[in-house]
C-alpha positions as CSV (number, residue, x, y, z in Angstrom):
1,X,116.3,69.6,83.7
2,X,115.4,73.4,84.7
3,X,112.8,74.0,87.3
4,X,109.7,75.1,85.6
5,X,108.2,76.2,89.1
6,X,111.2,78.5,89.5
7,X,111.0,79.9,86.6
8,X,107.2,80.6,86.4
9,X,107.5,82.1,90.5
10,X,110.5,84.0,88.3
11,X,107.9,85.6,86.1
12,X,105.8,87.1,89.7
13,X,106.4,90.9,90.5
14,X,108.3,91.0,93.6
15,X,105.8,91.4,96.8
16,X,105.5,94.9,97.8
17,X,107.7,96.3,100.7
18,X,104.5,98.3,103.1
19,X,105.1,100.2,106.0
20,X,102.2,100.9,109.2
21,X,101.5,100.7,112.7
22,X,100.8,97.5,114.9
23,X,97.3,97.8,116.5
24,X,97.2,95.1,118.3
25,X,99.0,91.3,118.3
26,X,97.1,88.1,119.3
27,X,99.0,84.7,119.3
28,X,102.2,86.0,117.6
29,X,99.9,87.5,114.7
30,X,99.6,91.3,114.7
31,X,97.4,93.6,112.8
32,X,98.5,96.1,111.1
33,X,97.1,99.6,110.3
34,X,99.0,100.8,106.8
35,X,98.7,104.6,106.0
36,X,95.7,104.6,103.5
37,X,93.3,102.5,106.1
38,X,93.5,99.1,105.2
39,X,94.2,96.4,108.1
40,X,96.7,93.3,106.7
41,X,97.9,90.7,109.2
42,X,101.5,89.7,109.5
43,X,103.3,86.9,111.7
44,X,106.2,88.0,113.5
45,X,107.6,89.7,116.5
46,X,106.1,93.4,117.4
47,X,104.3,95.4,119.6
48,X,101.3,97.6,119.6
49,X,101.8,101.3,118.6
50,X,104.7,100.4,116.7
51,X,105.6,100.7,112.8
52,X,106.5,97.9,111.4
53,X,107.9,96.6,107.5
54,X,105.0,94.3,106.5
55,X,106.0,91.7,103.4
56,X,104.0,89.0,102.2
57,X,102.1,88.3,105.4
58,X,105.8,88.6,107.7
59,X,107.2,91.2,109.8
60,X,110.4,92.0,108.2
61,X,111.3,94.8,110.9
62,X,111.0,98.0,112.7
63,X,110.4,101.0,110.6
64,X,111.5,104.9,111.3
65,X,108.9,107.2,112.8
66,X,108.5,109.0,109.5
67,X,105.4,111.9,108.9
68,X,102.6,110.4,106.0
69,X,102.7,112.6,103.0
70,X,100.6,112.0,99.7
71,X,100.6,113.4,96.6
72,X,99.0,113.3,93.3
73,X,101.3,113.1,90.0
């Protein structure tokens, strides 16, 4: 019998992969600044000031101090 709630999570884009800087961290839960302004909280091991790769809610990892470009297509 196949796993119907497998297959529907199957259908789901993948969660996005986002990169930003730890402002602060309260109880294991930090807060993190991404590049365009927004504030999204993640569970998992960091400290403030550093950058961070945010996925679904978890800290996956540090991130390289890169420079913030944007550009229109």
């Amino acid at each position: 019998m196949p796993n119907l709630y497998k297959q529907f999570m199957d259908l789901q884009p993948p969660k996005p992969l986002m990169v930003g800087t730890v402002e602060y961290v309260i109880g294991g839960v930090a807060t993190v600044k991404l590049p365009g302004g927004a504030m999204v909280q993640a569970r998992g091991q960091a400290a403030a000031g550093l950058r961070v790769f945010v996925r679904d809610g978890a800290i996956e990892g540090p991130a390289p101090e890169l420079t913030y470009t944007e550009g229109e297509v």
